[in-house]
C-alpha positions as CSV (number, residue, x, y, z in Angstrom):
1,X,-39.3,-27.3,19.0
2,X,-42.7,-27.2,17.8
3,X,-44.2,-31.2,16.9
4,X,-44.3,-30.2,13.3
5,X,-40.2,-30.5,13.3
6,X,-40.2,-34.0,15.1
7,X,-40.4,-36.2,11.9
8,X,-37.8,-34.1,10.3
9,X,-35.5,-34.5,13.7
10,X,-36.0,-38.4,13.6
11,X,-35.2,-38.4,9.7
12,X,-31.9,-36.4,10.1
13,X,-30.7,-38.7,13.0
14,X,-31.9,-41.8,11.0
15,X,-30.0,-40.8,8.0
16,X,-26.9,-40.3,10.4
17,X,-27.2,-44.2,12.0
18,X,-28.0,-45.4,8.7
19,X,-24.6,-44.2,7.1
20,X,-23.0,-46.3,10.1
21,X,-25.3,-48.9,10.1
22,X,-24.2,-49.7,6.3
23,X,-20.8,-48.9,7.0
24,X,-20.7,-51.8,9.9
25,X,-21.6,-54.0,7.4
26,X,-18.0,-54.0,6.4
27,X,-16.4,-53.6,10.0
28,X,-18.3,-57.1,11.5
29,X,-17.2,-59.2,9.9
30,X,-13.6,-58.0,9.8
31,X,-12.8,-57.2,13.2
32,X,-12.9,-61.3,14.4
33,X,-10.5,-62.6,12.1
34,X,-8.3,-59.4,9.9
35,X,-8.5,-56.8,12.5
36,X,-7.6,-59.3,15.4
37,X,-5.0,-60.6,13.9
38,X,-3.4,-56.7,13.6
39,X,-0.7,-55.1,15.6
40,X,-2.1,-52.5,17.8
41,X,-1.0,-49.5,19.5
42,X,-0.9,-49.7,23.0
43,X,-3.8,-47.1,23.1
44,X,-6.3,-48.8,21.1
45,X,-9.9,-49.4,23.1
46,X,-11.2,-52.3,23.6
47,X,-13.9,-53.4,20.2
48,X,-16.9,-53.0,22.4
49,X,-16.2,-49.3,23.3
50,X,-16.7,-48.4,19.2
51,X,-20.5,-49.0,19.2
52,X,-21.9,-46.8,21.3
53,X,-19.1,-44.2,20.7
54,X,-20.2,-44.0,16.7
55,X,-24.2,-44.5,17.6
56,X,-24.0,-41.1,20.0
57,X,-21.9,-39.4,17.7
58,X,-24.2,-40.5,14.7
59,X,-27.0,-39.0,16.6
60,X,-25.6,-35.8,17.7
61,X,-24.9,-35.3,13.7
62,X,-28.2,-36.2,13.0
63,X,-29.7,-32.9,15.3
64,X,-26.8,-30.6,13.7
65,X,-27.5,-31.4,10.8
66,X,-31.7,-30.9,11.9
67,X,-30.8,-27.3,13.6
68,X,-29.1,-26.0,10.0
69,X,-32.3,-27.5,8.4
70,X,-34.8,-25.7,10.4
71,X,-32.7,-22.7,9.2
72,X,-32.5,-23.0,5.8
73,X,-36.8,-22.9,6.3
74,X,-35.9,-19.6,7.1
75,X,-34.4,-18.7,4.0
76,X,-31.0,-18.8,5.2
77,X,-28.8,-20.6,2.0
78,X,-27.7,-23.9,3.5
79,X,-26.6,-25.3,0.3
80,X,-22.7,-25.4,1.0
81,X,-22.8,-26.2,4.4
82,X,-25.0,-29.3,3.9
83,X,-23.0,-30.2,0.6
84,X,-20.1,-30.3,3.2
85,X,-22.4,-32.0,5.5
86,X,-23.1,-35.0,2.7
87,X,-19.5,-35.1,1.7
88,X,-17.9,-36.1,5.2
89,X,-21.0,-38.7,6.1
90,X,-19.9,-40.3,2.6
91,X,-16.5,-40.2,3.6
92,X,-17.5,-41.4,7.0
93,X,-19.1,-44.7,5.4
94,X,-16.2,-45.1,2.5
95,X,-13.4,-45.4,5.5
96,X,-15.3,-48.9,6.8
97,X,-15.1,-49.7,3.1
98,X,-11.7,-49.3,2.3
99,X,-10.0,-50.1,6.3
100,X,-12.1,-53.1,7.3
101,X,-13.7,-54.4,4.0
102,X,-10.4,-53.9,2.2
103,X,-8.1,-54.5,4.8
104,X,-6.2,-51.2,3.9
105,X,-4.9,-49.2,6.6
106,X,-3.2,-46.7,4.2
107,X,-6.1,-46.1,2.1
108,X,-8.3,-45.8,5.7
109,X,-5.6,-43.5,6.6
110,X,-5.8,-41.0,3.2
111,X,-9.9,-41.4,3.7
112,X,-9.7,-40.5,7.6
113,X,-7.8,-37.1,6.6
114,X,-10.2,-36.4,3.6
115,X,-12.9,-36.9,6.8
116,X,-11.2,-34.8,9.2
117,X,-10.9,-31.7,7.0
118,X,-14.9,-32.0,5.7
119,X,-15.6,-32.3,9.2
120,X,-13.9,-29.0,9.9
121,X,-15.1,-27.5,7.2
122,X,-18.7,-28.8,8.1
123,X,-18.2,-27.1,11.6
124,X,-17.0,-24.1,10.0
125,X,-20.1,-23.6,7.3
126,X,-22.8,-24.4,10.0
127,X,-21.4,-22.0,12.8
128,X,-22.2,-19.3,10.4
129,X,-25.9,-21.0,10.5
130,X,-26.1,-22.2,14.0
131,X,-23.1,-22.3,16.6
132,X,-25.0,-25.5,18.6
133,X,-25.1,-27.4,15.6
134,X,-21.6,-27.0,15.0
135,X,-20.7,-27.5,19.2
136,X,-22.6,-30.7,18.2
137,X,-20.2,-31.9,15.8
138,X,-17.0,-31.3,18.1
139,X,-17.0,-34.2,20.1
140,X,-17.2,-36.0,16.6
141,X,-14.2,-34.0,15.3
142,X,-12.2,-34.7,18.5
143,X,-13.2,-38.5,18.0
144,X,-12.2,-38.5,14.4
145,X,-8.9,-36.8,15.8
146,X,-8.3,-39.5,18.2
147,X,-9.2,-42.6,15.1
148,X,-7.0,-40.5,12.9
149,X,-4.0,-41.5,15.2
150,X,-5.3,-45.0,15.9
151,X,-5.4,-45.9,12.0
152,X,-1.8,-44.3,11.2
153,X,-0.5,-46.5,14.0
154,X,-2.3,-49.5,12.8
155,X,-0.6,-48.6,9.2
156,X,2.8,-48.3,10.8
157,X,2.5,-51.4,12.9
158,X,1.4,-53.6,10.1
């Protein structure tokens, strides 16, 4: 990577952390009093394991979502895949909205799905671009996966 690309590296992971930074503003304050006082499954992590999950994962996003970038300067059309891009980070902030700031599991549980399948599709539009940017959004797919089962449980428990 030449030094010409580094501000627009730093940009795309900012924008990344940014959409979870604004999205903890709802989880905080929830998680001490409405989401302790929840039935959880038996494989729920422990609340400190959450932060640095989401901050890595928000950072590898941030350098797929650079690596389809750089393309597109090569007059590759990225306009779907980063319209897919855009459409599961919103859907990524709106699920801290509606689980922790409105206490709804079932409407955190419609969101999460919405998420899952613009996360596949994300993967899917930027392989055609650039197969490490969508390896890079795996482990983020495979973590949604795993919050996916974690917020139906919490629905059915509660």
């Amino acid at each position: 990577m030449d030094s010409k690309g580094i501000p627009t590296l730093i940009a795309a992971i900012l924008l990344c952390e940014a959409a979870g930074l604004v999205g903890s503003i709802f989880t905080f304050p929830s998680i001490p009093g409405w989401y302790a006082t929840l039935n959880k499954p038996s494989f729920s992590p422990p609340n400190w394991v959450f932060g640095p999950v989401w901050t890595t994962l928000y950072a590898l996003m941030g350098i797929s979502l650079y690596l389809v970038w750089k393309k597109g300067q090569e007059k590759i059309n990225i306009k779907i895949p980063l319209i897919f891009f855009g459409i599961q980070l919103f859907l990524n902030f709106l699920w801290s909205i509606l689980f922790f700031g409105l206490h709804s599991p079932v409407l955190g549980l419609i969101c999460i799905i919405l998420l899952w399948l613009s996360i596949a599709a994300t993967i899917l539009s930027f392989y055609t671009i650039s197969r490490n940017a969508a390896y890079l959004l795996i482990p983020y797919l495979l973590w949604v996966s795993f919050a996916s089962i974690l917020n139906a449980a919490v629905w059915m428990l509660n």
